[in-house]
N, C-alpha and C positions, 0 to 999 in steps of 0.2 A: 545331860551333863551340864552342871552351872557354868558359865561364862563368865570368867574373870575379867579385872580391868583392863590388861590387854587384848583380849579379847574387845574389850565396847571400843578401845579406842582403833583398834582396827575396822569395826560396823562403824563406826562414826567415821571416818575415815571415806570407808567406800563409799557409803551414801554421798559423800559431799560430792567425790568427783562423780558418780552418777547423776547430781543434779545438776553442775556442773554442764556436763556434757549433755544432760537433756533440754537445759535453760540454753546451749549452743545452735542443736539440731530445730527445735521446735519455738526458739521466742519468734512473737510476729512482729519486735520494734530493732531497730539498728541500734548495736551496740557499738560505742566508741573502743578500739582496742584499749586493753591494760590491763595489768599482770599483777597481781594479787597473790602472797603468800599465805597458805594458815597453816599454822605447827601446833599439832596434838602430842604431847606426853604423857604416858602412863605408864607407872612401874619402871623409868628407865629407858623406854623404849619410846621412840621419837617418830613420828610419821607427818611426812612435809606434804602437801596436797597444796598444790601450785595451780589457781585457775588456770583454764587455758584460752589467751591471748584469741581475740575473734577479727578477721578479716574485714576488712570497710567495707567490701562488697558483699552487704547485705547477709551479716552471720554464717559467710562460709567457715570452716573449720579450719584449722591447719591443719592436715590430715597426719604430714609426718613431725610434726608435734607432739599430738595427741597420740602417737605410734609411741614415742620417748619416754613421756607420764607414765601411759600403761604399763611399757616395759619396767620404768622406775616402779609403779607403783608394784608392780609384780612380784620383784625383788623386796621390798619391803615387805611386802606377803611372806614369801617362803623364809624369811630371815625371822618374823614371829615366831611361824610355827616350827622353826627346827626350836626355838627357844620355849615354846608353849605350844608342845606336840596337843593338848584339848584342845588350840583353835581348829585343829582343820574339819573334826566334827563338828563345832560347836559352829562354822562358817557355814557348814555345808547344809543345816536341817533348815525344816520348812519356817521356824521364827523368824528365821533370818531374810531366808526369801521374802513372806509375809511383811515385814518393816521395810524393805527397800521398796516392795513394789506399793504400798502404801503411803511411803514417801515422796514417792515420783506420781501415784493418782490425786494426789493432793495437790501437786504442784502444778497439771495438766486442768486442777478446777478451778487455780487461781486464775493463769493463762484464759481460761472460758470467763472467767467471771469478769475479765478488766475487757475482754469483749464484748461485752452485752453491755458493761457500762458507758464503754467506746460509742456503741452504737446501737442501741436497743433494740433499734427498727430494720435491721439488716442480721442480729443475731441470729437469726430462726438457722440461717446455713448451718452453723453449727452442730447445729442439735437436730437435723435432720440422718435419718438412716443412713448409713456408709453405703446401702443396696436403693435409696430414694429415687436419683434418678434412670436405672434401667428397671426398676419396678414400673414406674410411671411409665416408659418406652413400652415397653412389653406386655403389662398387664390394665388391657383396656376399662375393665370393672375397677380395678384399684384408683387407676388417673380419674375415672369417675366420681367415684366415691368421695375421693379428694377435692377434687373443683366444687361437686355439691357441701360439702362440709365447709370449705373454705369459703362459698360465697354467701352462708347459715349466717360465717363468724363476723363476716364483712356486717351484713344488716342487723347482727343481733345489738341494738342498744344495752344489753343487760351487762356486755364486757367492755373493758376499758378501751379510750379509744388508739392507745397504742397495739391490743392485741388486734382490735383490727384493720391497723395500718397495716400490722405483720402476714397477717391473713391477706390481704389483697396483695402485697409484695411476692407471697408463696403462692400465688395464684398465676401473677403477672410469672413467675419462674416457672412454674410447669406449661406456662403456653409456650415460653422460649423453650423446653425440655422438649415438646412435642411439634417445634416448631409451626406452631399456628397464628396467623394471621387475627381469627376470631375463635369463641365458643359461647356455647348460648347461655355459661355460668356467668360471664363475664362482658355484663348490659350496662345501660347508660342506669339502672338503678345502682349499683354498685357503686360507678365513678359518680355519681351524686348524692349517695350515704358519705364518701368520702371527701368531697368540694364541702357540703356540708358543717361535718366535724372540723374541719381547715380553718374554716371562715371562723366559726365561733367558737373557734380555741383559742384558749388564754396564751396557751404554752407556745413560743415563739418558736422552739426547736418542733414542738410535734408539726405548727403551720407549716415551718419550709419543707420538712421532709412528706409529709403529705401530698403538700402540691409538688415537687419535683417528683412523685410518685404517678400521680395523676397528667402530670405534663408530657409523661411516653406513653398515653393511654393509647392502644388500636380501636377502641370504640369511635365509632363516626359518627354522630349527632348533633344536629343543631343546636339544641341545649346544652352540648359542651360549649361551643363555640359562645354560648350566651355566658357561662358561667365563670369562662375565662374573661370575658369582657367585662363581667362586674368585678374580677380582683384587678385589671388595668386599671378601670375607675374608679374604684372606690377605695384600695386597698392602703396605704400609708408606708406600706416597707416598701422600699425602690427594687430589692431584690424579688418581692414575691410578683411585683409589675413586669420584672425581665420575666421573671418563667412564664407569666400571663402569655405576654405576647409570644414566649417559644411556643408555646401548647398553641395557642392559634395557628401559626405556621406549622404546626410540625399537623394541623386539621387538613389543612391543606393542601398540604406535597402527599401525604397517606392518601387524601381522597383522590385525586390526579389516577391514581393506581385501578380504583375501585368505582368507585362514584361519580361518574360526569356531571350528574346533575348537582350533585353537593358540593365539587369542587366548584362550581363556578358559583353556587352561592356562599360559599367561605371567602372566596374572590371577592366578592362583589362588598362581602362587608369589611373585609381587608379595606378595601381602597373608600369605605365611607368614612370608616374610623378615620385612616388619614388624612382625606380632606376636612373631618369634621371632626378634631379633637374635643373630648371636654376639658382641658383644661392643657398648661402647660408641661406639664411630667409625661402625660400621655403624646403631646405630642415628639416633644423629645426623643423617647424611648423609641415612638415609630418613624423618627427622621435615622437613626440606629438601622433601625433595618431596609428604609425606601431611600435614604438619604443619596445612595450612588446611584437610583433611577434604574438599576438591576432587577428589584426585587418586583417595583413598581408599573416599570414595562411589560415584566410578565405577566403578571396579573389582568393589565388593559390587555395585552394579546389574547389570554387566555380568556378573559370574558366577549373579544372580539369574536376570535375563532367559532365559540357557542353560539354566537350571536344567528 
Protein backbone atom coordinates (compact mmCIF):
# COMPACT_ATOMS: atom_id res chain seq x y z
CA UNK A 1 0.00 0.00 0.00
CA UNK A 2 1.73 3.58 -0.87
CA UNK A 3 2.56 5.68 1.99
CA UNK A 4 1.37 8.99 1.95
CA UNK A 5 3.02 12.34 3.27
CA UNK A 6 1.77 11.68 6.63
CA UNK A 7 2.90 8.70 6.63
CA UNK A 8 6.91 9.89 5.74
CA UNK A 9 6.48 12.51 8.09
CA UNK A 10 5.70 10.08 10.85
CA UNK A 11 9.13 7.62 9.46
CA UNK A 12 10.96 10.62 9.52
CA UNK A 13 9.86 11.43 12.75
CA UNK A 14 10.68 8.08 14.32
CA UNK A 15 14.03 7.67 12.74
CA UNK A 16 15.21 10.88 14.39
CA UNK A 17 14.25 9.99 17.87
CA UNK A 18 15.72 6.52 17.16
CA UNK A 19 19.00 8.31 16.37
CA UNK A 20 18.56 10.37 18.82
CA UNK A 21 18.44 7.78 21.44
CA UNK A 22 21.08 5.55 19.75
CA UNK A 23 23.68 8.78 19.37
CA UNK A 24 22.66 8.82 23.74
CA UNK A 25 23.17 5.07 24.63
CA UNK A 26 26.25 4.30 22.37
CA UNK A 27 28.40 7.88 21.61
CA UNK A 28 31.95 7.34 23.07
CA UNK A 29 32.48 11.50 23.63
CA UNK A 30 30.68 13.61 26.53
CA UNK A 31 27.97 15.53 25.49
CA UNK A 32 27.30 19.06 26.93
CA UNK A 33 23.42 18.96 28.01
CA UNK A 34 20.88 20.88 25.70
CA UNK A 35 17.69 20.72 24.37
CA UNK A 36 16.98 21.01 20.85
CA UNK A 37 13.57 21.15 19.20
CA UNK A 38 12.59 19.99 15.46
CA UNK A 39 9.02 20.30 14.18
CA UNK A 40 7.87 18.18 11.02
CA UNK A 41 4.67 19.17 9.15
CA UNK A 42 2.80 17.31 6.67
CA UNK A 43 -0.61 17.52 5.55
CA UNK A 44 -1.68 19.52 8.76
CA UNK A 45 -0.37 17.21 10.94
CA UNK A 46 2.55 18.50 13.34
CA UNK A 47 4.98 16.16 15.01
CA UNK A 48 7.46 17.93 17.69
CA UNK A 49 10.58 15.48 18.35
CA UNK A 50 12.36 17.14 21.18
CA UNK A 51 16.17 15.81 21.61
CA UNK A 52 16.60 14.28 24.74
CA UNK A 53 18.71 16.38 27.27
CA UNK A 54 22.07 14.14 28.23
CA UNK A 55 23.45 13.86 31.82
CA UNK A 56 27.20 15.40 32.47
CA UNK A 57 27.99 12.03 33.87
CA UNK A 58 29.32 10.73 30.85
CA UNK A 59 25.98 10.22 28.51
CA UNK A 60 23.75 8.67 31.06
CA UNK A 61 20.19 9.06 29.91
CA UNK A 62 17.30 10.56 31.76
CA UNK A 63 15.54 7.52 31.91
CA UNK A 64 12.27 9.24 33.11
CA UNK A 65 12.47 11.74 30.44
CA UNK A 66 12.90 9.55 27.80
CA UNK A 67 9.81 7.60 29.46
CA UNK A 68 7.76 11.29 28.69
CA UNK A 69 9.02 11.55 24.74
CA UNK A 70 8.10 8.00 24.19
CA UNK A 71 4.82 8.25 25.74
CA UNK A 72 4.44 11.75 23.88
CA UNK A 73 5.69 10.43 21.03
CA UNK A 74 3.17 7.41 21.22
CA UNK A 75 0.26 9.56 21.24
CA UNK A 76 1.32 11.40 18.42
CA UNK A 77 1.21 7.87 16.84
CA UNK A 78 -2.16 6.77 17.45
CA UNK A 79 -3.56 10.31 16.89
CA UNK A 80 -2.13 9.88 12.93
CA UNK A 81 -3.48 6.72 12.55
CA UNK A 82 -7.10 7.22 13.83
CA UNK A 83 -6.58 10.20 11.20
CA UNK A 84 -4.71 7.89 8.42
CA UNK A 85 -6.06 4.56 9.31
CA UNK A 86 -3.08 3.18 5.93
CA UNK A 87 -0.41 4.28 8.41
CA UNK A 88 -0.65 1.46 10.69
CA UNK A 89 0.10 -0.92 7.79
CA UNK A 90 2.15 0.99 6.05
CA UNK A 91 4.31 1.45 9.79
CA UNK A 92 4.34 -1.93 10.44
CA UNK A 93 5.88 -3.88 6.81
CA UNK A 94 9.37 -4.86 6.48
CA UNK A 95 10.36 -1.14 4.32
CA UNK A 96 9.99 0.28 7.21
CA UNK A 97 11.84 -1.85 9.37
CA UNK A 98 14.52 -2.01 6.67
CA UNK A 99 15.12 2.24 6.65
CA UNK A 100 15.37 2.43 10.31
CA UNK A 101 17.57 -0.34 10.95
CA UNK A 102 19.72 1.04 7.99
CA UNK A 103 19.69 4.33 9.55
CA UNK A 104 21.08 3.41 12.78
CA UNK A 105 23.82 0.74 10.75
CA UNK A 106 24.94 3.81 9.22
CA UNK A 107 25.33 5.72 12.08
CA UNK A 108 27.14 2.89 14.26
CA UNK A 109 29.89 3.14 10.94
CA UNK A 110 30.19 6.57 11.54
CA UNK A 111 30.83 6.06 15.35
CA UNK A 112 33.61 3.14 14.03
CA UNK A 113 35.09 5.30 11.60
CA UNK A 114 35.82 8.74 13.86
CA UNK A 115 37.64 5.70 15.90
CA UNK A 116 40.06 4.48 13.81
CA UNK A 117 40.63 8.06 12.86
CA UNK A 118 41.01 8.79 16.69
CA UNK A 119 43.48 6.18 16.87
CA UNK A 120 44.32 3.83 14.21
CA UNK A 121 46.76 1.90 16.02
CA UNK A 122 44.37 0.84 18.89
CA UNK A 123 41.30 0.39 16.50
CA UNK A 124 41.81 -3.44 15.67
CA UNK A 125 39.41 -3.79 19.29
CA UNK A 126 36.84 -2.81 17.51
CA UNK A 127 36.63 -4.80 14.77
CA UNK A 128 37.60 -7.94 16.47
CA UNK A 129 34.97 -10.93 17.03
CA UNK A 130 32.27 -10.22 19.84
CA UNK A 131 33.43 -14.35 20.57
CA UNK A 132 37.65 -13.17 20.20
CA UNK A 133 38.49 -13.23 23.47
CA UNK A 134 36.90 -16.82 25.05
CA UNK A 135 37.85 -18.27 21.62
CA UNK A 136 41.39 -17.49 22.27
CA UNK A 137 40.87 -18.78 26.14
CA UNK A 138 39.52 -21.94 25.11
CA UNK A 139 40.52 -22.93 21.88
CA UNK A 140 44.35 -23.66 21.90
CA UNK A 141 44.77 -24.21 18.01
CA UNK A 142 42.91 -21.01 17.26
CA UNK A 143 45.27 -18.62 20.01
CA UNK A 144 47.93 -20.48 17.86
CA UNK A 145 46.99 -19.84 14.81
CA UNK A 146 46.75 -16.32 15.69
CA UNK A 147 50.06 -15.54 17.37
CA UNK A 148 51.67 -17.29 14.29
CA UNK A 149 49.67 -14.96 11.78
CA UNK A 150 50.10 -12.15 13.96
CA UNK A 151 53.93 -12.36 14.23
CA UNK A 152 53.96 -13.25 9.90
CA UNK A 153 52.30 -9.68 9.94
CA UNK A 154 54.66 -8.18 12.45
CA UNK A 155 57.87 -9.14 10.11
CA UNK A 156 56.17 -8.92 6.80
CA UNK A 157 57.85 -5.55 5.24
CA UNK A 158 55.33 -6.05 2.28
CA UNK A 159 52.42 -4.28 4.73
CA UNK A 160 52.41 -0.87 5.89
CA UNK A 161 53.99 -0.12 8.87
CA UNK A 162 50.95 0.87 10.88
CA UNK A 163 49.29 -2.65 10.00
CA UNK A 164 52.09 -3.86 11.68
CA UNK A 165 52.06 -1.84 14.64
CA UNK A 166 48.36 -3.11 14.90
CA UNK A 167 49.46 -6.80 14.65
CA UNK A 168 52.05 -6.58 17.39
CA UNK A 169 49.50 -4.65 19.74
CA UNK A 170 46.92 -7.73 18.91
CA UNK A 171 49.65 -9.93 19.84
CA UNK A 172 50.68 -8.04 23.01
CA UNK A 173 46.50 -8.44 23.91
CA UNK A 174 46.08 -12.10 23.40
CA UNK A 175 49.26 -12.58 25.80
CA UNK A 176 47.22 -10.42 28.38
CA UNK A 177 43.90 -12.56 27.18
CA UNK A 178 45.91 -15.83 28.19
CA UNK A 179 47.71 -14.17 30.82
CA UNK A 180 51.22 -15.05 29.73
CA UNK A 181 54.40 -13.76 31.00
CA UNK A 182 56.18 -15.01 27.45
CA UNK A 183 55.49 -17.07 24.05
CA UNK A 184 58.00 -18.13 21.58
CA UNK A 185 55.68 -16.01 18.82
CA UNK A 186 56.77 -13.06 20.62
CA UNK A 187 60.95 -12.73 20.36
CA UNK A 188 63.41 -10.06 20.50
CA UNK A 189 62.93 -10.38 16.36
CA UNK A 190 59.53 -8.91 16.55
CA UNK A 191 60.38 -6.08 19.18
CA UNK A 192 63.33 -5.23 16.84
CA UNK A 193 61.17 -5.34 13.37
CA UNK A 194 59.40 -2.66 15.47
CA UNK A 195 62.44 -0.26 17.34
CA UNK A 196 63.36 -0.48 13.75
CA UNK A 197 60.27 0.95 11.84
CA UNK A 198 60.25 3.60 15.08
CA UNK A 199 63.53 5.03 14.46
CA UNK A 200 63.12 5.53 10.65
CA UNK A 201 59.85 6.68 10.55
CA UNK A 202 58.99 10.01 9.26
CA UNK A 203 55.60 9.99 11.01
CA UNK A 204 55.99 11.47 14.51
CA UNK A 205 52.72 9.97 15.66
CA UNK A 206 53.36 6.36 14.10
CA UNK A 207 57.32 6.84 16.32
CA UNK A 208 55.46 7.61 19.76
CA UNK A 209 52.95 5.09 19.43
CA UNK A 210 55.51 2.44 18.47
CA UNK A 211 57.74 2.99 21.14
CA UNK A 212 55.21 3.43 23.85
CA UNK A 213 54.31 -0.01 22.39
CA UNK A 214 57.49 -1.43 22.69
CA UNK A 215 58.26 0.17 26.14
CA UNK A 216 55.70 -2.75 27.85
CA UNK A 217 57.56 -5.24 26.10
CA UNK A 218 58.05 -8.73 28.34
CA UNK A 219 60.93 -9.74 26.09
CA UNK A 220 64.13 -9.75 28.28
CA UNK A 221 67.23 -9.07 26.16
CA UNK A 222 70.21 -7.26 26.12
CA UNK A 223 69.68 -5.80 22.84
CA UNK A 224 66.53 -4.31 24.13
CA UNK A 225 68.34 -2.72 26.59
CA UNK A 226 70.83 -1.43 23.77
CA UNK A 227 68.02 -0.27 21.62
CA UNK A 228 66.60 1.77 24.12
CA UNK A 229 69.88 3.23 24.93
CA UNK A 230 70.29 4.45 21.31
CA UNK A 231 66.74 6.38 21.36
CA UNK A 232 68.21 8.19 24.93
CA UNK A 233 71.10 9.12 22.97
CA UNK A 234 70.47 9.88 19.90
CA UNK A 235 66.85 10.65 19.65
CA UNK A 236 65.92 14.51 19.53
CA UNK A 237 62.12 14.22 20.90
CA UNK A 238 62.49 14.67 24.87
CA UNK A 239 59.22 12.61 25.03
CA UNK A 240 60.54 9.61 23.00
CA UNK A 241 63.97 9.83 25.65
CA UNK A 242 61.29 9.63 28.63
CA UNK A 243 59.83 6.33 27.23
CA UNK A 244 63.61 5.36 26.44
CA UNK A 245 64.43 5.41 29.84
CA UNK A 246 60.88 3.93 31.11
CA UNK A 247 61.54 0.77 28.93
CA UNK A 248 65.01 0.42 30.54
CA UNK A 249 63.52 0.28 33.90
CA UNK A 250 60.60 -1.20 33.28
CA UNK A 251 64.02 -4.26 31.81
CA UNK A 252 64.91 -4.26 35.00
CA UNK A 253 62.25 -4.54 37.69
CA UNK A 254 60.73 -7.54 34.87
CA UNK A 255 64.17 -9.23 35.11
CA UNK A 256 64.33 -9.02 39.08
CA UNK A 257 61.29 -11.53 38.68
CA UNK A 258 63.03 -13.96 36.12
CA UNK A 259 66.53 -13.28 35.42
CA UNK A 260 69.23 -12.95 38.07
CA UNK A 261 71.86 -12.82 35.87
CA UNK A 262 70.26 -10.04 33.61
CA UNK A 263 68.98 -8.22 36.18
CA UNK A 264 72.14 -7.39 37.54
CA UNK A 265 73.53 -6.60 34.17
CA UNK A 266 70.58 -4.10 33.28
CA UNK A 267 71.86 -2.75 36.88
CA UNK A 268 74.97 -2.35 36.17
CA UNK A 269 74.40 -0.39 32.92
CA UNK A 270 71.64 1.69 34.65
CA UNK A 271 74.31 2.95 37.01
CA UNK A 272 77.08 3.50 33.96
CA UNK A 273 74.62 5.59 31.95
CA UNK A 274 74.33 7.60 35.14
CA UNK A 275 77.80 8.25 35.98
CA UNK A 276 78.63 8.60 32.53
CA UNK A 277 76.01 10.62 30.52
CA UNK A 278 76.66 11.52 26.92
CA UNK A 279 75.58 14.51 26.94
CA UNK A 280 73.20 17.01 29.07
CA UNK A 281 69.38 15.74 28.28
CA UNK A 282 70.53 12.47 29.08
CA UNK A 283 71.73 13.38 31.95
CA UNK A 284 68.87 15.28 33.17
CA UNK A 285 66.24 12.69 32.35
CA UNK A 286 68.42 10.19 34.61
CA UNK A 287 68.80 12.62 37.58
CA UNK A 288 64.56 12.28 37.03
CA UNK A 289 64.71 8.96 37.90
CA UNK A 290 68.21 8.50 40.44
CA UNK A 291 67.78 12.08 41.59
CA UNK A 292 66.23 11.09 45.20
CA UNK A 293 69.24 8.34 45.64
CA UNK A 294 65.88 5.71 45.76
CA UNK A 295 66.35 4.29 42.59
CA UNK A 296 70.10 4.64 42.72
CA UNK A 297 70.73 2.84 46.10
CA UNK A 298 68.98 0.01 44.78
CA UNK A 299 70.65 -0.78 42.08
CA UNK A 300 74.36 -0.46 44.07
CA UNK A 301 72.53 -2.89 46.53
CA UNK A 302 71.40 -5.04 43.96
CA UNK A 303 74.62 -5.41 42.16
CA UNK A 304 76.17 -5.66 45.79
CA UNK A 305 74.10 -8.54 46.90
CA UNK A 306 75.17 -10.55 43.34
CA UNK A 307 78.38 -9.68 44.06
Amino acid sequence: MPINKGSVAIVVATIAIAISCYGTFFAKHVVTPHTKQTTLQQNGSEIVVTNIPLNSDYNELSIDLLNKKITALELQLANLQIQNPAFAEAANNDDFKELVLAVLNEKEQQVQAKMRASNPYHAFYSELPDDYELRIKSDPHYAQKMATQLREQILNPNISDAERLVALNQLQLNMNILNKQSMPEYDFAVIDSLFNLAINSTDGNFKIQAIETVTQTPVLDYRVVEKFTQLLETDNNDYVRRLAVQGLVMQYYQAQNEQTGYSQQVAQHLLSLYKNPTDNDVKTLLDEVFGNQKMLDELQNHLADEG
